[in-house]
Backbone bond lengths (Angstrom), bond angles and torsions (degrees), N, CA, C in turn:
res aa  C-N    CA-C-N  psi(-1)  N-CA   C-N-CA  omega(-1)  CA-C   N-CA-C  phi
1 X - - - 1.478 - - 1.530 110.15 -
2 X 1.588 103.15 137.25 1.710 90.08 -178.64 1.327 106.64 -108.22
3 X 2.038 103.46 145.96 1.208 105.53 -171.44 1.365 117.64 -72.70
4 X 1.597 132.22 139.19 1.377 103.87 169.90 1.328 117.35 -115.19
5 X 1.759 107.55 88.98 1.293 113.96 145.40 1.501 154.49 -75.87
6 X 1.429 117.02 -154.57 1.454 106.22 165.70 1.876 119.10 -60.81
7 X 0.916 116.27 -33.85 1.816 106.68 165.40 1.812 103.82 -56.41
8 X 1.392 119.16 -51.27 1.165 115.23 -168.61 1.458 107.70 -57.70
9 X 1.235 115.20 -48.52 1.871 112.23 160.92 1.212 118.48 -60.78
10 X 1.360 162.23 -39.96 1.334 152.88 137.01 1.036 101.58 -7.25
11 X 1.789 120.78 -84.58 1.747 121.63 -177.92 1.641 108.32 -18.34
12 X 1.244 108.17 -63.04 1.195 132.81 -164.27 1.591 118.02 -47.16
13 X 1.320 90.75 -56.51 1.378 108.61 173.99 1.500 111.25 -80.36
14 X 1.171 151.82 -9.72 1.271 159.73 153.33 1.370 117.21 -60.88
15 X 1.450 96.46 -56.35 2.123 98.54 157.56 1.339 127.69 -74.65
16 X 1.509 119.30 -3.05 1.538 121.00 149.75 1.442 120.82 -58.60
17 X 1.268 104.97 -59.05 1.079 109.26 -165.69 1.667 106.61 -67.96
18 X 1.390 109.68 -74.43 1.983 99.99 -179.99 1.564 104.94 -30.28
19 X 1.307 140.21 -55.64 1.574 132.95 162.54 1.328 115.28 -13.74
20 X 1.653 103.38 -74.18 1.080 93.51 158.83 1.759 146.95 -31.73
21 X 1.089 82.55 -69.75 1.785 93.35 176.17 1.451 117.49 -47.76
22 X 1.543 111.72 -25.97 1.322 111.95 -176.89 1.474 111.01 -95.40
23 X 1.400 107.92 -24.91 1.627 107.20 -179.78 1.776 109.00 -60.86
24 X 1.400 94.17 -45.84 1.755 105.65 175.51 1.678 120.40 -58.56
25 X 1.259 100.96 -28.33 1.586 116.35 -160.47 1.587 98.31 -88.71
26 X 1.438 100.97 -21.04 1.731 107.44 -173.23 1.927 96.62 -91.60
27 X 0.954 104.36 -37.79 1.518 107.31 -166.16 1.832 101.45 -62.32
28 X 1.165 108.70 -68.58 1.270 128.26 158.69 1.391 117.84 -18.10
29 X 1.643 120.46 -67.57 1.708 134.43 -177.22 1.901 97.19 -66.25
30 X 1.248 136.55 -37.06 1.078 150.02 157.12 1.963 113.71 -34.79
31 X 1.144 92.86 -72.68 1.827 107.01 178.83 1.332 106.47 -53.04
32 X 1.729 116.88 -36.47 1.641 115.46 -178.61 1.596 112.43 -76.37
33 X 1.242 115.96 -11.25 1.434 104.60 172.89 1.366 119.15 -117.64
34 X 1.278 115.25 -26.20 1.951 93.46 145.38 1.335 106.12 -136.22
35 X 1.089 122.74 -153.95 1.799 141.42 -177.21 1.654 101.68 -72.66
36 X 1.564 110.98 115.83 1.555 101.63 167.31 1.531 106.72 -155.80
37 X 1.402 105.59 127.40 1.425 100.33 -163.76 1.579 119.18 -97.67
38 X 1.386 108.03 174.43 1.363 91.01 170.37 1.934 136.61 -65.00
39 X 0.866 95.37 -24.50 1.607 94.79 155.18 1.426 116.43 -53.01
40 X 1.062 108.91 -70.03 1.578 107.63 -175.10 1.159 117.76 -53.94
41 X 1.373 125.21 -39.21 1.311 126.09 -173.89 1.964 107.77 -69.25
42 X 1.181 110.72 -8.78 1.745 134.36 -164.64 1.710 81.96 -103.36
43 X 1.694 132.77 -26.19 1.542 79.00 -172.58 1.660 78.38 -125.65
44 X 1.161 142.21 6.97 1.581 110.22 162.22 1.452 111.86 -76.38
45 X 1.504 122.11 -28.42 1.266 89.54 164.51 1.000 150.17 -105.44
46 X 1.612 107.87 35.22 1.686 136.23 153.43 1.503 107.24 -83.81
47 X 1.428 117.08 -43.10 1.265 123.53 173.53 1.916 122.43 -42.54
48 X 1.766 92.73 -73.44 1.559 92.32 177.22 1.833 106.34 -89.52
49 X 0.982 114.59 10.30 2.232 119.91 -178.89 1.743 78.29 -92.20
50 X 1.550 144.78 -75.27 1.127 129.53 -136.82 1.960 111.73 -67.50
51 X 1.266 112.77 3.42 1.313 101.48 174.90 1.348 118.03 -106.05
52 X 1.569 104.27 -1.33 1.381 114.47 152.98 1.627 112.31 -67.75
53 X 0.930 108.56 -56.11 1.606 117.32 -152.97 2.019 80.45 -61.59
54 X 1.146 103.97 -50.39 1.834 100.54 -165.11 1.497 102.95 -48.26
55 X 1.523 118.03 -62.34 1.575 116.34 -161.42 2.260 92.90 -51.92
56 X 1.004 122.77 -32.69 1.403 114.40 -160.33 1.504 96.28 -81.11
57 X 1.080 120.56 -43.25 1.724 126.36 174.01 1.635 103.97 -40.69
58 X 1.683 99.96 -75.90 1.546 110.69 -178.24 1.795 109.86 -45.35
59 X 1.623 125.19 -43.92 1.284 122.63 150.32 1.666 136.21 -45.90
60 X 1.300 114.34 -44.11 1.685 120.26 174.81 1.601 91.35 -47.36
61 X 1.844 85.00 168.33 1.430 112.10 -175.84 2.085 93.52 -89.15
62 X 1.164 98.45 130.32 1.590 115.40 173.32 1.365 106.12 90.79
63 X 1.662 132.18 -14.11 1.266 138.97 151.65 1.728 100.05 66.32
64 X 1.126 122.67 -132.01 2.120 98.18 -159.03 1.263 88.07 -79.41
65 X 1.156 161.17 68.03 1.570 166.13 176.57 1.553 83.65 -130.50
66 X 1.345 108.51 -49.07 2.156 88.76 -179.14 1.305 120.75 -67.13
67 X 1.056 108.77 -5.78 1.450 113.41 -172.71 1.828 121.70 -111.52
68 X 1.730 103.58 30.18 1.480 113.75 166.60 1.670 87.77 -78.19
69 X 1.634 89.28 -156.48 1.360 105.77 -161.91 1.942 91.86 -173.54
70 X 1.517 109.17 123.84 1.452 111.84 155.53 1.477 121.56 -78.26
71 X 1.632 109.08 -27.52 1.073 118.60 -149.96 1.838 104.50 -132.42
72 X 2.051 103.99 87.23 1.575 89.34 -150.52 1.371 88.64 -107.29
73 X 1.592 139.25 -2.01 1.289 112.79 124.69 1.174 168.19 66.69
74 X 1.450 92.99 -144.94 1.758 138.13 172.29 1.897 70.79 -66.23
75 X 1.556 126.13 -98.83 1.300 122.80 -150.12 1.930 108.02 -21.16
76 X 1.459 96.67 -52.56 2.033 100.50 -170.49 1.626 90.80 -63.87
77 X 1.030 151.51 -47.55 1.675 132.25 -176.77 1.964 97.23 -64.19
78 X 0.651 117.53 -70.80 1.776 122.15 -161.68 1.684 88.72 -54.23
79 X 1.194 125.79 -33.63 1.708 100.13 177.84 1.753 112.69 -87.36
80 X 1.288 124.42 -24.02 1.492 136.00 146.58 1.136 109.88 -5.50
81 X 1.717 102.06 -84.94 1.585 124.31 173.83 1.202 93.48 -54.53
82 X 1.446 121.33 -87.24 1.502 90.02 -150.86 1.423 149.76 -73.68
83 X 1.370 104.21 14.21 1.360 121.73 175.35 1.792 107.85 -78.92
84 X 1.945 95.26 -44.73 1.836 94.98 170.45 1.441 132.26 -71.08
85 X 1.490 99.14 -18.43 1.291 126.84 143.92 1.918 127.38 -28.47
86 X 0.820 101.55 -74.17 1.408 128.37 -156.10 1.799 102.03 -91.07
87 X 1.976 117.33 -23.75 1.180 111.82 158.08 0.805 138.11 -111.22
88 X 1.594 107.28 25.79 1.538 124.58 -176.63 1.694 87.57 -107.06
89 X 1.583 113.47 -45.23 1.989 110.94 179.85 1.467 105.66 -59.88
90 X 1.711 154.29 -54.89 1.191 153.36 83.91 1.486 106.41 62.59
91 X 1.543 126.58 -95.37 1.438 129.03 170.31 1.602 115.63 -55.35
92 X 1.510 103.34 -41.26 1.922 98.43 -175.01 1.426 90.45 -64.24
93 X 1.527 138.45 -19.33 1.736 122.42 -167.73 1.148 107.02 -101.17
94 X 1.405 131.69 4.82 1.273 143.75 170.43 1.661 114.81 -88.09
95 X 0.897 124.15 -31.13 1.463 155.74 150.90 0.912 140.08 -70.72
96 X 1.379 114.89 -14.83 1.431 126.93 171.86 1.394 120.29 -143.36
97 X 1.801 110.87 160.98 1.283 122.57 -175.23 1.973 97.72 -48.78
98 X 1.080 110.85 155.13 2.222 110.78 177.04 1.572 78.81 -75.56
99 X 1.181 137.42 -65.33 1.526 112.56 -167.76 1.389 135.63 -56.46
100 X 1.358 115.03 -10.88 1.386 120.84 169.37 1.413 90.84 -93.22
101 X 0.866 150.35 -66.61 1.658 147.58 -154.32 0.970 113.44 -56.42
102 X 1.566 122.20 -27.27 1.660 134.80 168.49 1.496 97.94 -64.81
103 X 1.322 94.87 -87.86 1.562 105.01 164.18 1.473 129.64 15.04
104 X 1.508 88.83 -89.42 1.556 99.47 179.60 1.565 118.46 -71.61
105 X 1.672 116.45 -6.90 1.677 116.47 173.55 1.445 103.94 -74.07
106 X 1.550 145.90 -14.37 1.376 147.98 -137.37 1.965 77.02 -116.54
107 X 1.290 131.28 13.46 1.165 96.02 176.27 1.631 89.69 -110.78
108 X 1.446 135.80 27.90 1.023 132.05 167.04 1.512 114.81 -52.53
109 X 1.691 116.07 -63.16 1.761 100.59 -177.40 1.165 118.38 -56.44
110 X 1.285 128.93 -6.07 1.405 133.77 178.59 1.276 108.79 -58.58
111 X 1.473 108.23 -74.82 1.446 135.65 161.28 1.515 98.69 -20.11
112 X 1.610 121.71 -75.65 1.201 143.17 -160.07 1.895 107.52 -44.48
113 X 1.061 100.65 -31.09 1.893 119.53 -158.58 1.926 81.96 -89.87
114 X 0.782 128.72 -60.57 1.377 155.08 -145.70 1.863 95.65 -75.18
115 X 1.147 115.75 -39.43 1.428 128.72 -175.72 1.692 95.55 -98.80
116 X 1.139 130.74 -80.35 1.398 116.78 162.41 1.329 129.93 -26.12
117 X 0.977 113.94 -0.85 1.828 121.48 155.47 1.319 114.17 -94.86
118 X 1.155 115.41 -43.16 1.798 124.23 172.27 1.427 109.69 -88.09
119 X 1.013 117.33 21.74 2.258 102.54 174.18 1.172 89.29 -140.66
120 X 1.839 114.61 -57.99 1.563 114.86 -158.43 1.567 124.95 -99.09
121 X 1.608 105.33 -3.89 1.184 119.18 159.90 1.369 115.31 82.79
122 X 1.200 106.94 18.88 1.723 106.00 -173.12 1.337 109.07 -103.04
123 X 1.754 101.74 148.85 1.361 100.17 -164.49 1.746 99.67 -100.89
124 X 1.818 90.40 147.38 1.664 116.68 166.39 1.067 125.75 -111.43
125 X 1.291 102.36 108.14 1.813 112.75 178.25 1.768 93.17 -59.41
126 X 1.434 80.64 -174.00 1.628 126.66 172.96 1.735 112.27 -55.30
127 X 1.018 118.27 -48.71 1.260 119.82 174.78 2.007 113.92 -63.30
128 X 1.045 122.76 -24.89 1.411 140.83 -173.45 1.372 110.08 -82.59
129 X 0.993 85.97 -55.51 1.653 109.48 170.96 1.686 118.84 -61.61
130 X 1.068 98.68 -66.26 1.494 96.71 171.02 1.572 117.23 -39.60
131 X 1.605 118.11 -59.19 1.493 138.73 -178.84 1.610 93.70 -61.88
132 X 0.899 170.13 -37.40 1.788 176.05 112.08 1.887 89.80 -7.20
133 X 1.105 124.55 -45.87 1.661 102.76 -166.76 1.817 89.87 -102.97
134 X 1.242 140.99 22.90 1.510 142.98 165.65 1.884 85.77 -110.23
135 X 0.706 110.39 -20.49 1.859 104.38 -165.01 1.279 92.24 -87.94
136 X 1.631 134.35 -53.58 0.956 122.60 165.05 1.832 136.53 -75.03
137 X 1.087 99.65 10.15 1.380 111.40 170.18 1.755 115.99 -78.41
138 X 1.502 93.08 -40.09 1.708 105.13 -162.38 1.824 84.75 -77.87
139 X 0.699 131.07 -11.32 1.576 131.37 -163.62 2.268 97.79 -85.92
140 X 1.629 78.67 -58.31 1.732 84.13 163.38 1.510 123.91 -49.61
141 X 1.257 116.22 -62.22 1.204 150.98 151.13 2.090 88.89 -0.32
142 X 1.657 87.92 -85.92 1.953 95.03 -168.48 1.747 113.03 -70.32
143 X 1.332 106.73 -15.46 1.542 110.41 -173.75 1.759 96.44 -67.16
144 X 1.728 92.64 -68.68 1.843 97.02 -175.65 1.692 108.24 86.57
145 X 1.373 118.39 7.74 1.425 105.78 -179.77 1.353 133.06 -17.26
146 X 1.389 95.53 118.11 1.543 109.24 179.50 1.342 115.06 80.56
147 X 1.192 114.19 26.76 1.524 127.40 -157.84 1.883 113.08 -109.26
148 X 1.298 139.45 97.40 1.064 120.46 -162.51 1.618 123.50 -50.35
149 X 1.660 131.82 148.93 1.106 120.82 175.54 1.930 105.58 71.44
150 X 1.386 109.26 15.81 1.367 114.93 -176.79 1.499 103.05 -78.67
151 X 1.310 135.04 164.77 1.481 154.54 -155.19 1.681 96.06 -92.31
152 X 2.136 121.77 116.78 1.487 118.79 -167.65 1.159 102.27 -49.20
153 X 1.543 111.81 137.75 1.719 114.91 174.95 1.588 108.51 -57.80
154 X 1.197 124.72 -33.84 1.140 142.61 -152.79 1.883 101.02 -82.76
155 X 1.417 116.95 -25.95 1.545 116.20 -169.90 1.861 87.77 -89.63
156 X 1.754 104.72 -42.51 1.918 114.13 -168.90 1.742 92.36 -56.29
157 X 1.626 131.88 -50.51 1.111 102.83 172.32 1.361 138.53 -44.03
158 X 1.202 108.57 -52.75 1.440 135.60 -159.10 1.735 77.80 -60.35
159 X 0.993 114.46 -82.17 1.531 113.38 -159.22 2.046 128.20 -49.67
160 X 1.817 74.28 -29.96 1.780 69.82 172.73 1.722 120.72 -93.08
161 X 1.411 86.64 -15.75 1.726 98.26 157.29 1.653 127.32 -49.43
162 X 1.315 97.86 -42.40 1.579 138.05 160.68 1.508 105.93 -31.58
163 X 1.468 100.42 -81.09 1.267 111.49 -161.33 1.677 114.91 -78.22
164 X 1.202 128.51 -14.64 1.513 168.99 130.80 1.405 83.60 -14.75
165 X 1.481 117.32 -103.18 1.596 111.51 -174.57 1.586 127.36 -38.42
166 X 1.419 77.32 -39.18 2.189 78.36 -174.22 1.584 96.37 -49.56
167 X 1.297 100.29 -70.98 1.724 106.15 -163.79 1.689 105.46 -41.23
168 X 1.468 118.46 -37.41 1.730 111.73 171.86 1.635 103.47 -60.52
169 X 1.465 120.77 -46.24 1.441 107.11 179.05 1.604 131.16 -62.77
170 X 1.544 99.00 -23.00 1.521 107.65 171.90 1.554 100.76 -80.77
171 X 1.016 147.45 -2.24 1.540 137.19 141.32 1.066 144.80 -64.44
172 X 1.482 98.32 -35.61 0.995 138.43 -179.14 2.273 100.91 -64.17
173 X 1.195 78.27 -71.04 1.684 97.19 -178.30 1.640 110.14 -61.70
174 X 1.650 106.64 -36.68 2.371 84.36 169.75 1.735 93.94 -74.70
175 X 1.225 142.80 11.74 1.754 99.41 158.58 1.850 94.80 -113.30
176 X 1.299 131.13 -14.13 1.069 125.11 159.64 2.209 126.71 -48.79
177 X 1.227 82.35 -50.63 1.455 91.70 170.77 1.278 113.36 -56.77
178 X 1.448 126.38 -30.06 1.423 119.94 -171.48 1.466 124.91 -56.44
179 X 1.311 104.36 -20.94 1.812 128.49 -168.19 1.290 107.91 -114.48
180 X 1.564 118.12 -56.21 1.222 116.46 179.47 1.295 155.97 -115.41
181 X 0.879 130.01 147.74 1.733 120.54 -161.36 1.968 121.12 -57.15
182 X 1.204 99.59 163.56 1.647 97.80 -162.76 1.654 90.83 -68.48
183 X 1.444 111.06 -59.16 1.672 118.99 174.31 1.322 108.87 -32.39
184 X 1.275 138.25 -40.57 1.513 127.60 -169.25 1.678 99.79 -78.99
185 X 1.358 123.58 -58.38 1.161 139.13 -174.97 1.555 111.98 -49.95
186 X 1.586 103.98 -49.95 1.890 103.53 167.24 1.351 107.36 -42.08
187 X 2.059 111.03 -78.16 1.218 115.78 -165.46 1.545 133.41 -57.58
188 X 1.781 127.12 -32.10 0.594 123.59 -160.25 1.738 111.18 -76.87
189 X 2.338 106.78 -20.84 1.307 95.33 172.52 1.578 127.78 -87.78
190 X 1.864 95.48 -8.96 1.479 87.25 169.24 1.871 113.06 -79.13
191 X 0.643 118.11 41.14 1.716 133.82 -177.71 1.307 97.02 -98.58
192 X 1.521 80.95 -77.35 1.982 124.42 -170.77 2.067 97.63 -35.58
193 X 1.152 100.36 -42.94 1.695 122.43 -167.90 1.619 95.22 -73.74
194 X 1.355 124.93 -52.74 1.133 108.12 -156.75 1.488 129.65 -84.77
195 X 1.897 93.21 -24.79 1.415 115.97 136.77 1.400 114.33 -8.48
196 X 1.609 88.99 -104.81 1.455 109.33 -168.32 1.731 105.28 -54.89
197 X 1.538 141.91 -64.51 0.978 108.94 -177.13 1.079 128.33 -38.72
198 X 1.689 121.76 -53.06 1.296 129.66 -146.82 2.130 97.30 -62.14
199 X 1.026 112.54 -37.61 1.360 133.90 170.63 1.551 110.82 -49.66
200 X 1.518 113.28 -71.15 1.879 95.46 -177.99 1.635 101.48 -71.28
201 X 1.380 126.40 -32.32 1.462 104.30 -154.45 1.871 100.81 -80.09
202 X 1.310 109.28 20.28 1.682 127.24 166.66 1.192 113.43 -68.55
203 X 1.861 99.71 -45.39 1.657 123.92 -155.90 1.272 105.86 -109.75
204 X 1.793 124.14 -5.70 1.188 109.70 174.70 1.402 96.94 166.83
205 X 1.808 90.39 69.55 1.174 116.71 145.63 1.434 133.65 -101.52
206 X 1.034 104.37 -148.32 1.767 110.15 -171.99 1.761 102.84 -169.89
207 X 1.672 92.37 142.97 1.972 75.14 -177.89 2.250 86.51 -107.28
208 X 1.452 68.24 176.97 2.072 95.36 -161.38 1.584 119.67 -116.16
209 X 0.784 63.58 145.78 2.013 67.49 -179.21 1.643 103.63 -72.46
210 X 1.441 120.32 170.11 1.626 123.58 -174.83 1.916 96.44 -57.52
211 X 1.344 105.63 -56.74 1.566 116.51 -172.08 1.516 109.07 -55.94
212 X 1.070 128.47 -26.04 1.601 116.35 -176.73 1.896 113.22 -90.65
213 X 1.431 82.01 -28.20 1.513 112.15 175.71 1.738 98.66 -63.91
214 X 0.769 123.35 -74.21 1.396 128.89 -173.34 1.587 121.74 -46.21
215 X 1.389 102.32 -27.40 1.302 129.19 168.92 1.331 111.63 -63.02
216 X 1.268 103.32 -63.04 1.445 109.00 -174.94 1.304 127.67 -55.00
217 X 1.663 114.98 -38.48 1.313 148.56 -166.64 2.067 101.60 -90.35
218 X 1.204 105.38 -11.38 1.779 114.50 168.72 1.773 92.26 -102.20
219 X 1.057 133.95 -33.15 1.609 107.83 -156.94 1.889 88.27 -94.93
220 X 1.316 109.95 -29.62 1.781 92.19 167.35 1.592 134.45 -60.94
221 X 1.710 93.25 -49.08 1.820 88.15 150.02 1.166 119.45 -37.51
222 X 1.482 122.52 -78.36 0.955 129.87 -153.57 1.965 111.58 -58.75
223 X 1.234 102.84 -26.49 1.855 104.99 162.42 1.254 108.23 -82.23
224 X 1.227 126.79 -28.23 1.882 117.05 177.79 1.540 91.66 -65.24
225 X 1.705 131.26 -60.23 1.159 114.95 -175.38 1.469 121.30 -41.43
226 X 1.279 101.55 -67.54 1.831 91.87 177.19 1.066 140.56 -15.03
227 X 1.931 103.87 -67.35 0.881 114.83 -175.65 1.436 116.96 -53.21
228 X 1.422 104.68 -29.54 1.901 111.18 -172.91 1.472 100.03 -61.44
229 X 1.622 102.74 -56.68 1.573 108.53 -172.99 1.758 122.21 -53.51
230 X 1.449 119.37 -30.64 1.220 134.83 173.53 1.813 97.86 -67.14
231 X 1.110 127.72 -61.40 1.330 124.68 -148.76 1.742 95.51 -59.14
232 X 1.484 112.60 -54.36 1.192 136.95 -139.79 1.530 83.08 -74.96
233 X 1.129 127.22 -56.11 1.470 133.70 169.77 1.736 111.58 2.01
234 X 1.491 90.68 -72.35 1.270 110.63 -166.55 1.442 120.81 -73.45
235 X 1.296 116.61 21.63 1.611 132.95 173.43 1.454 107.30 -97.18
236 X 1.531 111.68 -25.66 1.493 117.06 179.58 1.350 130.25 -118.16
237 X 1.564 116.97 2.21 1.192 134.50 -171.87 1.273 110.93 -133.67
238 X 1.327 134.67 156.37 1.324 130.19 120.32 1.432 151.67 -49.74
239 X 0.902 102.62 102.61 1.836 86.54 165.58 1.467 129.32 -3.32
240 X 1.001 113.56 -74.69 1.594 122.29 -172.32 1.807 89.94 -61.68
241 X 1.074 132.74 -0.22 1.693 116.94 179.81 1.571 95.76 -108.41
242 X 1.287 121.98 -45.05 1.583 132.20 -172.05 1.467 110.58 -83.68
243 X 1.229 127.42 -10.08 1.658 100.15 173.68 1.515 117.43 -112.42
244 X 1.385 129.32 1.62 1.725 108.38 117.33 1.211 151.29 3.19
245 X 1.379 102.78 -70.30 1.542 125.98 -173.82 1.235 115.24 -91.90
246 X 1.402 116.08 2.01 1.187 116.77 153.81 1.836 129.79 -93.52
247 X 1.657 95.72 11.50 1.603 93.44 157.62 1.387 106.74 -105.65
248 X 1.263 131.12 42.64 1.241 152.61 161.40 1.676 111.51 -69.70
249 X 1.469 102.02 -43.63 1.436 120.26 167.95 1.688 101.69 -45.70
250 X 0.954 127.85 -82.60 1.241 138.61 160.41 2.029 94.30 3.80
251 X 1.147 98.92 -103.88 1.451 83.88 -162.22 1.388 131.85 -73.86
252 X 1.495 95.67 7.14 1.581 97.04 152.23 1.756 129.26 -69.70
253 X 1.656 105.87 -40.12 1.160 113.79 163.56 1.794 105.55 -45.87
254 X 1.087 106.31 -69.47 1.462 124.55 -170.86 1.995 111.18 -25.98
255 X 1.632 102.00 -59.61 1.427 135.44 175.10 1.879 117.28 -53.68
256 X 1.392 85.86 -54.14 1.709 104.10 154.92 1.087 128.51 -46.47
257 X 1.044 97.46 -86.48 1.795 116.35 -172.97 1.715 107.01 -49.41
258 X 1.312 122.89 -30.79 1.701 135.35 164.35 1.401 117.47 -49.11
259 X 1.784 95.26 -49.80 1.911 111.00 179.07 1.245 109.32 -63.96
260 X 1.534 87.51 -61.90 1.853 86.29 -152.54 1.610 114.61 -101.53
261 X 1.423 108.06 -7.05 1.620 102.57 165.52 1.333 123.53 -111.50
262 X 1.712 125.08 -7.91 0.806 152.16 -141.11 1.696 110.09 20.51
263 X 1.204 102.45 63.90 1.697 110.08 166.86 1.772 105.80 -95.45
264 X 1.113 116.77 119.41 1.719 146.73 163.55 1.224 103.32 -72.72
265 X 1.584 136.93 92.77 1.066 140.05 164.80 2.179 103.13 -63.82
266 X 1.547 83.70 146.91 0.932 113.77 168.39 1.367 158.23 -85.50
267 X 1.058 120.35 143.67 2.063 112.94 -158.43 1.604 102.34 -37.86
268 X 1.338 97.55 -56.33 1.809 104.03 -160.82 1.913 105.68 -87.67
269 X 1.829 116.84 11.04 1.167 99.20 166.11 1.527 109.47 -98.13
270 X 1.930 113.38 -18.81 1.097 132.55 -166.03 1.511 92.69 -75.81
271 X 1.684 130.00 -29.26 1.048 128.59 -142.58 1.838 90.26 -105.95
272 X 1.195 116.98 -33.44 1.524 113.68 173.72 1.142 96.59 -104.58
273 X 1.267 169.40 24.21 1.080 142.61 70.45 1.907 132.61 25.79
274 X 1.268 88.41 -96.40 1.579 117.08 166.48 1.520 114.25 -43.29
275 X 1.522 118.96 -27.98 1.550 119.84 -166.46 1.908 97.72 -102.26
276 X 1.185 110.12 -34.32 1.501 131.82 152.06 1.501 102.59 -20.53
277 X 1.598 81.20 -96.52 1.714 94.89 -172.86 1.624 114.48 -51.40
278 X 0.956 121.45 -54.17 2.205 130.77 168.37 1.642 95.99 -44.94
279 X 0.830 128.26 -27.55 1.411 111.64 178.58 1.711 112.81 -98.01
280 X 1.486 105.30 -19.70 1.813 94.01 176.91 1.734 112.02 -106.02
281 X 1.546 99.50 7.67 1.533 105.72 -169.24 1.597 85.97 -88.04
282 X 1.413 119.19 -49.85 1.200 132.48 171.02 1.824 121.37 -24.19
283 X 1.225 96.15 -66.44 1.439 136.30 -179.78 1.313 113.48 -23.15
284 X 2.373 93.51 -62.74 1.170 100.48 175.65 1.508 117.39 -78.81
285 X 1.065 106.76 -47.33 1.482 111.90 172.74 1.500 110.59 -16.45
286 X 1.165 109.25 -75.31 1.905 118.86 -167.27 1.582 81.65 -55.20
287 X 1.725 133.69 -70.46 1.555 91.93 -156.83 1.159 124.40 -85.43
288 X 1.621 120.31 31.06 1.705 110.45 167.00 1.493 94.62 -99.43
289 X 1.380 119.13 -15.44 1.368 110.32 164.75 1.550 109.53 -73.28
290 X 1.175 157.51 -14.83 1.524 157.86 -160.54 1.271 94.09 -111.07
291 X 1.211 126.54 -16.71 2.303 141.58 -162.18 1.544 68.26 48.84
292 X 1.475 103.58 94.07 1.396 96.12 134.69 2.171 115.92 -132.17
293 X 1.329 85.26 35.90 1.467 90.18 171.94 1.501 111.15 -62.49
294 X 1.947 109.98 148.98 0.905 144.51 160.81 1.633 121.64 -100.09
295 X 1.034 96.53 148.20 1.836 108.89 152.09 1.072 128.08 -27.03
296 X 1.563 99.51 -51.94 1.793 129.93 -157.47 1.371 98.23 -78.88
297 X 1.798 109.26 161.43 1.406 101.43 155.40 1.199 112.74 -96.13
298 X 1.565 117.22 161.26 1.698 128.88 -137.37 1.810 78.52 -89.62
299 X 1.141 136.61 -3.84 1.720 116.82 -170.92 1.671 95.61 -160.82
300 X 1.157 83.52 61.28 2.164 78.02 -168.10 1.667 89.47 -78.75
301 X 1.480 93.34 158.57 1.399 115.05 174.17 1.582 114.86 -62.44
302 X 1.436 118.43 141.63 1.218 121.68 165.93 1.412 121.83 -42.81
């Protein structure tokens, strides 16, 4: 019989993340062979992700009973964000190399630390601080202002806009979590998602050939998986052990983007990159040193 502990959440969390990388890496390889916007890319993978999330619902203990809500709300703001969330990350990956677009989403706990001073009131020493001005260095680092062959300003918005919301939704979600279950909180934004995609890619879509189609319809699985694999994670682990391994994403983008787009990352994305990740590996570090673990995951997806 296998035990399922904290290694068994590691696993877990290790196959979130490559999911990740591939859901992005698929969305992305998709946009390069015909026209696909961020809407669309927002509802196939609510489209083919929500029959993941269902078989695990219909599996949980109390089955659609987890999926009321006291607080319906808080749920309509947290799917807001994360729907503007998720099509602002969407356009910055349409626009950009998958390794910068990864990249630049990892400056969410940054964001996250930075907003938790202004909502939740907690104080950041010197050490936090320091790791927040290296987080924003590596960001300089990949921008390069004014730099020829530099990364479109216009995709670096989009994306850090991106990551901007997440970190409001990860605030959003430690006083959300307090009441409600992870299952309600998954399903109710892939709803929220399919909504709204299914809605712009009405207004500005494009139709697809079987092959782009098929594409599209693998990188939503492959984000419904995640998300399953991320949630479930956190039944057997801690926080302070699992959000690590979520700059794993990182070189999956990296691994990806080599295969299937043949994009050659670069000195100064490899190089802000690295200051990226040292500043959110950091991040967590200091608060599993403070126990300031959560429930939540420390960079959950929009």
């Amino acid at each position: 019989m296998i035990r399922h502990g904290t290694s068994y959440g590691m696993a877990l969390r290790v196959a979130a993340a490559l999911c990740f990388s591939l859901m992005y890496a698929l969305m992305k390889w998709a946009a390069t062979l015909e026209p696909v916007s961020a809407g669309e890319m927002v509802f196939y993978r609510s489209l083919f992700g929500l029959p993941v999330v269902l078989i695990w619902i219909a599996s949980a203990k109390g089955g659609l009973a987890s999926i009321t809500t006291r607080r319906p709300m808080v749920h309509v703001w947290r799917c807001l964000l994360g729907v503007t969330g998720i099509l602002l990350i969407f356009q910055g990956l349409r626009l950009l190399p998958l390794a910068d677009a990864t990249t630049i989403g990892f400056t969410s706990p940054i964001f996250a630390t930075l907003l938790s001073i202004a909502f939740l009131k907690e104080r950041v020493r010197r050490h936090r601080w320091a790791a927040i001005a290296v987080g924003f260095l590596g960001v300089l680092v990949m921008v390069r202002p004014g730099a020829e062959g530099a990364p479109p300003l216009a995709g670096l918005l989009f994306a850090l806009g991106g990551a901007f919301v997440a970190a409001s939704v990860t605030v959003t979600l430690r006083q959300l979590g307090k009441t409600e279950s992870a299952t309600a909180i998954v399903f109710w934004f892939f709803i929220a998602c399919s909504v709204a995609g299914g809605t712009l890619a009405l207004i500005d879509g494009h139709s697809h050939g079987w092959a782009v189609l098929a594409i599209l319809a693998a990188g939503g699985l492959a984000g419904g998986l995640a998300q399953l694999l991320m949630t479930t994670s956190l039944r057997h682990a801690p926080v302070s052990a699992l959000a690590p391994l979520d700059y794993l994403q990182m070189v999956g983008a990296l691994v990806l983007g080599w295969l299937l787009l043949s994009d050659v990352p670069t000195v100064t994305t490899l190089g802000g990159a690295a200051l990226i990740a040292g500043s959110g590996l950091y991040i967590a570090w200091r608060e599993r040193v403070l126990r300031r673990d959560s429930t939540l995951p420390s960079t959950p997806t929009v």
